[in-house]
DOMI-58389 format. One record per residue: residue number from 1; residue in one letter; x, z negated, y negated of N, C-alpha, C in turn. Coordinates in nm, 4 decimals. Atoms other than C-alpha are relative to their C-alpha. Layout:
<nodes>
(NUM,A,(X,Z,Y),(X,Z,Y),(X,Z,Y)) ...
</nodes>
This chain:
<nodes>
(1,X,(-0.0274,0.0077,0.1415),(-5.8566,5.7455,18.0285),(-0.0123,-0.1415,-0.0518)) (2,X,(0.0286,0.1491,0.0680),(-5.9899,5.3827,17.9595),(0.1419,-0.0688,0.0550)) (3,X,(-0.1585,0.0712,-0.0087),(-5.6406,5.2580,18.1468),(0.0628,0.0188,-0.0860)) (4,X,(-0.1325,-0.0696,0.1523),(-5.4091,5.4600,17.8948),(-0.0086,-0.0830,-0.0443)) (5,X,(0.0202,0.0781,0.1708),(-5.6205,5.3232,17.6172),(-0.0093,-0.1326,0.0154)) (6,X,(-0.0410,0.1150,-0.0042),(-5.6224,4.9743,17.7469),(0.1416,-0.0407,0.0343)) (7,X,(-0.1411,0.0065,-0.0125),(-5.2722,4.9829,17.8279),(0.0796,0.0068,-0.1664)) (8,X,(-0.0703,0.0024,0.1194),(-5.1824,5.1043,17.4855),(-0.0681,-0.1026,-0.1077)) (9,X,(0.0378,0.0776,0.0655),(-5.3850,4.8525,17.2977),(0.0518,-0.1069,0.0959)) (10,X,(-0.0983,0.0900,-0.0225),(-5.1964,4.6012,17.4677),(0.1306,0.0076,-0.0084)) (11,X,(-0.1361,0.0019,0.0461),(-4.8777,4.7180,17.4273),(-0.0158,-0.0123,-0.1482)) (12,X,(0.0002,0.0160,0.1587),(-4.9990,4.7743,17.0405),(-0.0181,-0.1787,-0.0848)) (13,X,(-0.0110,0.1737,0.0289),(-5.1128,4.3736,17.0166),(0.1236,-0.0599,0.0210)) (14,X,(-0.1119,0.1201,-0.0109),(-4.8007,4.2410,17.1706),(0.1072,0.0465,-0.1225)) (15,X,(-0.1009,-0.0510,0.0761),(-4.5936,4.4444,16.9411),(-0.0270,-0.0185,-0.1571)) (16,X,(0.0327,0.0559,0.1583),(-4.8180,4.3183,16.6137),(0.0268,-0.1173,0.0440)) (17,X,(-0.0326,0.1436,-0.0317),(-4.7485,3.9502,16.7994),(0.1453,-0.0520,0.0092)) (18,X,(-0.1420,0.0592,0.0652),(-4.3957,3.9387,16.7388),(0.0148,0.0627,-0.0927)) (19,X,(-0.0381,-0.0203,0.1375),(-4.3446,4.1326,16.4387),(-0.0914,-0.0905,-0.0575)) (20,X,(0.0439,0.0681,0.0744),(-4.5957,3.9249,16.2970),(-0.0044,-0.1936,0.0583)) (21,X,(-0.0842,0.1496,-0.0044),(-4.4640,3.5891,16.4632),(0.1224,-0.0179,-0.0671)) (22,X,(-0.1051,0.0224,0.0379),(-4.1314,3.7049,16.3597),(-0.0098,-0.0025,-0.1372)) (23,X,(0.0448,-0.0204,0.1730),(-4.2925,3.7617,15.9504),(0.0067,-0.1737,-0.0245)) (24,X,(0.0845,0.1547,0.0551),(-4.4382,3.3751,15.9689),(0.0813,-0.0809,0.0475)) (25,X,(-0.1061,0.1065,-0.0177),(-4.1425,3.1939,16.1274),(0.0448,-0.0244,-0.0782)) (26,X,(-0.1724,0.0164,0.1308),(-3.9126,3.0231,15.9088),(0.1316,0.0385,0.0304)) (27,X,(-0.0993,-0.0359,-0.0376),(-3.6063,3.1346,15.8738),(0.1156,-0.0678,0.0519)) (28,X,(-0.1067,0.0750,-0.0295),(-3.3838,2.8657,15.9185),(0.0064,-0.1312,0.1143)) (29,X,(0.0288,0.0563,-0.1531),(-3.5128,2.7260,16.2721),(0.0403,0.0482,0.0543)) (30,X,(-0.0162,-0.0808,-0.1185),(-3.3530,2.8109,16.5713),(-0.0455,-0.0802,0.0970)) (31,X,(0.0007,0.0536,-0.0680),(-3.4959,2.6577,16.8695),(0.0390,0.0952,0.1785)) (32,X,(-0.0128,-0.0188,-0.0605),(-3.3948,2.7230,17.2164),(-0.0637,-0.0357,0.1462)) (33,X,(0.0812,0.0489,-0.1310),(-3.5725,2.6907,17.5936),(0.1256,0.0278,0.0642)) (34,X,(-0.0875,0.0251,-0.1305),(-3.3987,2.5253,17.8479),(-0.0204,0.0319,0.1314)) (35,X,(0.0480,-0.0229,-0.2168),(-3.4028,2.6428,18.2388),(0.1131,-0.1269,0.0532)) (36,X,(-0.1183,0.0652,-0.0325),(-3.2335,2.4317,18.4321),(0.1268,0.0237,0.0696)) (37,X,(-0.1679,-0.0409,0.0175),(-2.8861,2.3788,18.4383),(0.0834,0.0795,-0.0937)) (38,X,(-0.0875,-0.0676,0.1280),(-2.8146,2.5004,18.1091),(-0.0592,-0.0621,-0.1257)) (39,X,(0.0415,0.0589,0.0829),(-2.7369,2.3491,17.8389),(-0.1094,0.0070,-0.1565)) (40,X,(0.1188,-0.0471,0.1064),(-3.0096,2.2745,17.5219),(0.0759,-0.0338,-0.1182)) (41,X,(0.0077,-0.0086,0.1086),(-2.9185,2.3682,17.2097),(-0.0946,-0.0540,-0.1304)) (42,X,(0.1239,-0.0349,0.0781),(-3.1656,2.2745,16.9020),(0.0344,0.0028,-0.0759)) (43,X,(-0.0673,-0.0067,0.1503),(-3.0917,2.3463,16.5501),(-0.0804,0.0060,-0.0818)) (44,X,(0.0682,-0.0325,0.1529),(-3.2621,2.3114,16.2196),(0.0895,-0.0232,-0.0765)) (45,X,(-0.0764,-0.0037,0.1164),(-3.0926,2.4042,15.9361),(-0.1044,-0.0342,-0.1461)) (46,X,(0.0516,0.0306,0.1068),(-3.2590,2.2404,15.6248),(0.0333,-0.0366,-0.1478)) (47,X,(-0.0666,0.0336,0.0792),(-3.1599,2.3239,15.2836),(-0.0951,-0.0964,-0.1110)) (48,X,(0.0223,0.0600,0.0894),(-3.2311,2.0484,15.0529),(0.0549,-0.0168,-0.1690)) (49,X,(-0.0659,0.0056,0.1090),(-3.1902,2.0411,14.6343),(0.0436,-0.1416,-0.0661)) (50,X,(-0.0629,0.1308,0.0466),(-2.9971,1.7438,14.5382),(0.0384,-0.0286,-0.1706)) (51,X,(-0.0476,0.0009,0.1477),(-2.9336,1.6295,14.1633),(0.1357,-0.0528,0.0156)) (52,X,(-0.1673,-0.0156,0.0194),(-2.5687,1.6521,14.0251),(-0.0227,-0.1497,-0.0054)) (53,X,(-0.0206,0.1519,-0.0178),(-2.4411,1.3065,14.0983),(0.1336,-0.0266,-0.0581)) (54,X,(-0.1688,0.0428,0.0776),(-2.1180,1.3321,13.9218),(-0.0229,-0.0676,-0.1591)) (55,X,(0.0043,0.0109,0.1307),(-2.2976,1.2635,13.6061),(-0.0165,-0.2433,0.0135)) (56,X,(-0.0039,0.1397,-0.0368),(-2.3489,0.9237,13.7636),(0.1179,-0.0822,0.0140)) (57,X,(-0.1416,0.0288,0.0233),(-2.0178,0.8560,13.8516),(0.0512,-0.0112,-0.1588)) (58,X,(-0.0749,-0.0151,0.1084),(-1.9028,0.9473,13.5301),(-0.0510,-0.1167,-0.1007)) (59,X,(0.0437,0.1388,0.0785),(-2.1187,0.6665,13.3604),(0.0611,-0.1152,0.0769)) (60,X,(-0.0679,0.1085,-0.0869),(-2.0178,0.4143,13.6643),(0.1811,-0.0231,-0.0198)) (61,X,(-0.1581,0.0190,-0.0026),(-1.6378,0.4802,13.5739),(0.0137,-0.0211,-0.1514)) (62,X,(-0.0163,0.0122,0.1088),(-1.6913,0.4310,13.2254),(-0.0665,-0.1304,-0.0448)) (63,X,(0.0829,0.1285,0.0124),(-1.9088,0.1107,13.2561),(0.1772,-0.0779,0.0563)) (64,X,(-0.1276,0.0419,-0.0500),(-1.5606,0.0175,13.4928),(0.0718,-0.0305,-0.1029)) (65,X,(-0.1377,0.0324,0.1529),(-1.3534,0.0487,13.1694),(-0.0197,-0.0649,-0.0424)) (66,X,(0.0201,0.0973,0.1215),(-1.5573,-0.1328,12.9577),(0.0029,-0.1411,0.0517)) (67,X,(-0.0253,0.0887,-0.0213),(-1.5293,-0.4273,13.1948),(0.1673,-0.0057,0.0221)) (68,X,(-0.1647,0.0089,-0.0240),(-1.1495,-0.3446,13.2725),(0.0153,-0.1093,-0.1667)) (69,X,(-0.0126,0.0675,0.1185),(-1.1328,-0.4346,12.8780),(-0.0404,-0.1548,-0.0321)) (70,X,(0.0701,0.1520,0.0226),(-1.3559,-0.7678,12.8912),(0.0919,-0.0889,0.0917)) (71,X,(-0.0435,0.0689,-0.0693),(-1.2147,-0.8769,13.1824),(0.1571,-0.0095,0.0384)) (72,X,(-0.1437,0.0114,0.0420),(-0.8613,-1.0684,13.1539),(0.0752,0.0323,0.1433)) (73,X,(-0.0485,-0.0556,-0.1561),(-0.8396,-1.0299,13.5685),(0.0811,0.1184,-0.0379)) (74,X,(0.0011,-0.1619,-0.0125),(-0.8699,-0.6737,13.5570),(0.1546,0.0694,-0.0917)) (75,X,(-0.1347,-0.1005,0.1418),(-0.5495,-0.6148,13.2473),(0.1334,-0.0491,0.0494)) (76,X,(-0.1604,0.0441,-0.0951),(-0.2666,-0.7807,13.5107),(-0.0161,0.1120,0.1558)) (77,X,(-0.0627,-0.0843,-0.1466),(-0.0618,-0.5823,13.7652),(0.1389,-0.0353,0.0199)) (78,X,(-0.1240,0.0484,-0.0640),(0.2304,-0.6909,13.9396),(0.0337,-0.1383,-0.1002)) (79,X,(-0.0393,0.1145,0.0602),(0.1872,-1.0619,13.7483),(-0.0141,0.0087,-0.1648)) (80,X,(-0.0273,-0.0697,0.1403),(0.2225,-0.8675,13.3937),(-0.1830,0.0441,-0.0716)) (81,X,(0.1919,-0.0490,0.0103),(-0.0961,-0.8975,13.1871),(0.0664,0.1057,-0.1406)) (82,X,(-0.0096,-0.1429,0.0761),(-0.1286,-0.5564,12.9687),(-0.1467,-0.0290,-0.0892)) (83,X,(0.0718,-0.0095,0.1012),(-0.3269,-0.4980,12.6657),(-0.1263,0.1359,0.0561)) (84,X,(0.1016,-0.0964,-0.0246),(-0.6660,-0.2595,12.6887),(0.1072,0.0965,-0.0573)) (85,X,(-0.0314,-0.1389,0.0935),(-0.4688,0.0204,12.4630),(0.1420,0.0319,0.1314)) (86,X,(-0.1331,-0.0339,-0.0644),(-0.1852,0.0127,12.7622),(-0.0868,0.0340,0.1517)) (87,X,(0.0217,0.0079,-0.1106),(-0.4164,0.0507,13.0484),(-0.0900,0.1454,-0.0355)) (88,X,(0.0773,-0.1440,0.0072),(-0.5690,0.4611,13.1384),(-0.0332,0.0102,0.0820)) (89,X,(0.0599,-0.0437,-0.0682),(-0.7716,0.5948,13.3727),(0.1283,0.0694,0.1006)) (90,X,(-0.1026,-0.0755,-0.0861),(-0.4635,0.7723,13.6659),(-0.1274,0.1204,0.0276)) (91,X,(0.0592,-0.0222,-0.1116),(-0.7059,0.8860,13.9134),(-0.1333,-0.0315,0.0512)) (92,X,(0.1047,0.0218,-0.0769),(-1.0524,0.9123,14.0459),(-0.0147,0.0860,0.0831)) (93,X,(0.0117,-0.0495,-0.0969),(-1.1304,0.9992,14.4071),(-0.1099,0.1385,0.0144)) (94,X,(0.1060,-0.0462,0.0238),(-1.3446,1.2647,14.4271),(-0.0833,-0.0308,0.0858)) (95,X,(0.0957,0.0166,-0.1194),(-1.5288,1.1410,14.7286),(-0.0430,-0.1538,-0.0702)) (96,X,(0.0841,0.1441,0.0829),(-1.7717,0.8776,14.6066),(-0.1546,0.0008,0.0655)) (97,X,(0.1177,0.0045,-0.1133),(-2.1220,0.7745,14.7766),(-0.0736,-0.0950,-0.1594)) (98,X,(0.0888,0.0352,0.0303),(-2.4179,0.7140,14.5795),(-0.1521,-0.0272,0.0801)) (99,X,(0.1194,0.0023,-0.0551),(-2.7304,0.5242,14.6711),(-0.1551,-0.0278,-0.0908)) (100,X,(0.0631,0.0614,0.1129),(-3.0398,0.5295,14.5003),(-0.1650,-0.0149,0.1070)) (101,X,(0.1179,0.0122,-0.0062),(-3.3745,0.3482,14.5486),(-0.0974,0.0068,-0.0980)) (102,X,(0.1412,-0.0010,0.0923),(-3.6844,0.4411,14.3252),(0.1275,0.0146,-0.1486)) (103,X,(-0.0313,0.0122,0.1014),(-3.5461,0.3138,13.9924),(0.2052,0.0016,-0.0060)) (104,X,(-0.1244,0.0966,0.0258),(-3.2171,0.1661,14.0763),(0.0771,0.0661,0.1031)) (105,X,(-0.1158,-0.1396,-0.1178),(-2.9067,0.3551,14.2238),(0.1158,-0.1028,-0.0237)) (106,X,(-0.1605,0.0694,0.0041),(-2.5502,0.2102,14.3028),(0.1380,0.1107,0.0163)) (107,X,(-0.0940,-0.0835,0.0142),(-2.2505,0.4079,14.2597),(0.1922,-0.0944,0.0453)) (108,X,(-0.0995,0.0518,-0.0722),(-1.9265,0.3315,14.5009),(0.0820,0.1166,0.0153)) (109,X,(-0.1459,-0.0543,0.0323),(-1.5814,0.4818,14.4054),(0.1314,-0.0699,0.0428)) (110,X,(-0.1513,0.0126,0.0096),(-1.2030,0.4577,14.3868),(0.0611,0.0609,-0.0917)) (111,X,(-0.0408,-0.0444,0.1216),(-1.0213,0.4716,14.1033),(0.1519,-0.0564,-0.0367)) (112,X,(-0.1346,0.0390,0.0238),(-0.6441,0.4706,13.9924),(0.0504,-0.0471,-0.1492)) (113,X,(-0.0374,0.0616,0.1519),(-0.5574,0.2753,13.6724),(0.1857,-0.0188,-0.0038)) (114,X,(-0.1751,0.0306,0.0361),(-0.2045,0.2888,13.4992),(0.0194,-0.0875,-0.0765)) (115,X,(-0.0478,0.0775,0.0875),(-0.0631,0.0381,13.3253),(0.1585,0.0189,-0.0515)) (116,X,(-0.0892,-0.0786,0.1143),(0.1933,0.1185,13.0259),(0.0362,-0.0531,-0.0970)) (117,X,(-0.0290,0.0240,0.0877),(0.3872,-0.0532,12.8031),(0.1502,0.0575,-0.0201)) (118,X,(-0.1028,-0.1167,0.0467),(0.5835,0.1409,12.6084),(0.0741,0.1335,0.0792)) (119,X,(-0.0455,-0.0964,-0.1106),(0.8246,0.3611,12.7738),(0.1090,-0.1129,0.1016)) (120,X,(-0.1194,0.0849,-0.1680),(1.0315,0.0588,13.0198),(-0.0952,0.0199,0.1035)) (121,X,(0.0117,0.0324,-0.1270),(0.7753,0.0207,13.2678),(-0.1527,0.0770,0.0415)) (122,X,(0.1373,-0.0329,-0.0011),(0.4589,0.1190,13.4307),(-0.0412,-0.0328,0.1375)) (123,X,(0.0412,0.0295,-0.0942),(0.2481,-0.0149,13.6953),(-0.1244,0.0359,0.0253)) (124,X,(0.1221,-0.0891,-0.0278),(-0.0412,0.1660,13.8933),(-0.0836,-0.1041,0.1031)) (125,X,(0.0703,0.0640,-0.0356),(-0.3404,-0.0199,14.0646),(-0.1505,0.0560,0.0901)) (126,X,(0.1302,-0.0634,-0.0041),(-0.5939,0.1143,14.2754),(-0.1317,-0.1465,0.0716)) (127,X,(0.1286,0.0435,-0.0224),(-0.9661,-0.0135,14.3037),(-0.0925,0.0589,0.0484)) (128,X,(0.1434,-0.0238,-0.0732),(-1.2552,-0.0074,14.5052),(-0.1179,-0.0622,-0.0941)) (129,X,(0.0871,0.0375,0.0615),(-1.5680,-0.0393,14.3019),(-0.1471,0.0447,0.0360)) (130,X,(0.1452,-0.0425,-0.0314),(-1.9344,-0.0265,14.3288),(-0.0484,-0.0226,-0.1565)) (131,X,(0.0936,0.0206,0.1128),(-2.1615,-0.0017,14.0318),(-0.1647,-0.0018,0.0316)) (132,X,(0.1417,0.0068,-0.0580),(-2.5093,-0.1097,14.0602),(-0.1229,-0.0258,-0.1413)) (133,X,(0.0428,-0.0297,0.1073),(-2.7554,0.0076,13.8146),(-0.1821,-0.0769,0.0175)) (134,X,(0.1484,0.0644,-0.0435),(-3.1352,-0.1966,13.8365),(-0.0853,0.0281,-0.1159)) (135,X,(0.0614,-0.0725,0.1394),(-3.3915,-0.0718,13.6008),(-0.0304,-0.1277,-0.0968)) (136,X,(0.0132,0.1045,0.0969),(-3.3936,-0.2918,13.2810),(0.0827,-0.1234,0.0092)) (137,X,(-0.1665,0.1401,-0.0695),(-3.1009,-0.4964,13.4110),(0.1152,0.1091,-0.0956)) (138,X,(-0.1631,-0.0589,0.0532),(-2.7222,-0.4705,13.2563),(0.0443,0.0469,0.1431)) (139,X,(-0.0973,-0.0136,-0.1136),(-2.4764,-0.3166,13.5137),(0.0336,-0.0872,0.0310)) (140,X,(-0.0079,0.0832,-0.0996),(-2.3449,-0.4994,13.7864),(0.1549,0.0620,0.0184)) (141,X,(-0.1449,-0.0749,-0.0403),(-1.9396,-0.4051,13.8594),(0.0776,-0.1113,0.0974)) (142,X,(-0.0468,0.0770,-0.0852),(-1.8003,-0.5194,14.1649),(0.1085,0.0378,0.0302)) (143,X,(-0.1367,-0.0263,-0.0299),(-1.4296,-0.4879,14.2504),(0.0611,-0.0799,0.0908)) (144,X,(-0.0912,0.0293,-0.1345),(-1.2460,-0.4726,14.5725),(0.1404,0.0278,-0.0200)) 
</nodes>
């Protein structure tokens, strides 16, 4: 009788030792053991919450304008300099890369500007830009 009952209290432990390994794992680990000659898998899946970054962009492309306007470079295309009230926004990429340290983040786009006078002509321009934001500093607008 003491076999049975040590037999079944070991089958009963191993069987609380994975349901209750499988309770306390995380869920989104998989790891795998290698034998040899086959290949090793390892996977962690780790979801991270990120803040909306479009709201960033959307200031970085609007800081862009307000230098498009200052700057007399920026209001010529194909030789033809254009007035601020003739030049619009076309196109922004949606793929855009933000980096931020501590205070200070930089924001790197592409963006399609039209240029428009009247109805004869119109000329389109695209730019590479970075915006670089430093805490208690003005913007920074760099154009490629």
């Amino acid at each position: 009788m003491d076999f049975k009952l040590a037999t079944l209290l070991i089958a009963l432990a191993l069987i609380l030792g994975v349901v209750g390994g499988y309770a306390v794992a995380p869920e989104s680990e998989i790891k795998v053991v290698t034998l040899p000659g086959e290949t090793v898998v390892n996977e962690t899946i780790i979801e991270v919450e990120v803040a909306d970054t479009s709201l960033l962009l959307d200031q970085a492309v609007s800081d862009f304008l307000n230098e498009v306007a200052d700057e007399n470079d920026l209001r010529r295309c194909d030789g033809d300099k254009y007035s601020i009230t003739e030049i619009s926004q076309e196109d922004v990429d949606n793929e855009y890369d933000v980096s931020i340290d501590g205070e200070d983040y930089t924001v790197e786009f592409e963006i399609e500007l039209r240029y428009k006078e009247s109805d004869l002509r119109s000329c389109y321009e695209d730019y590479r830009v970075s915006a670089e934001y430093e805490e208690d500093e003005d913007v920074v607008i760099t154009v490629d």
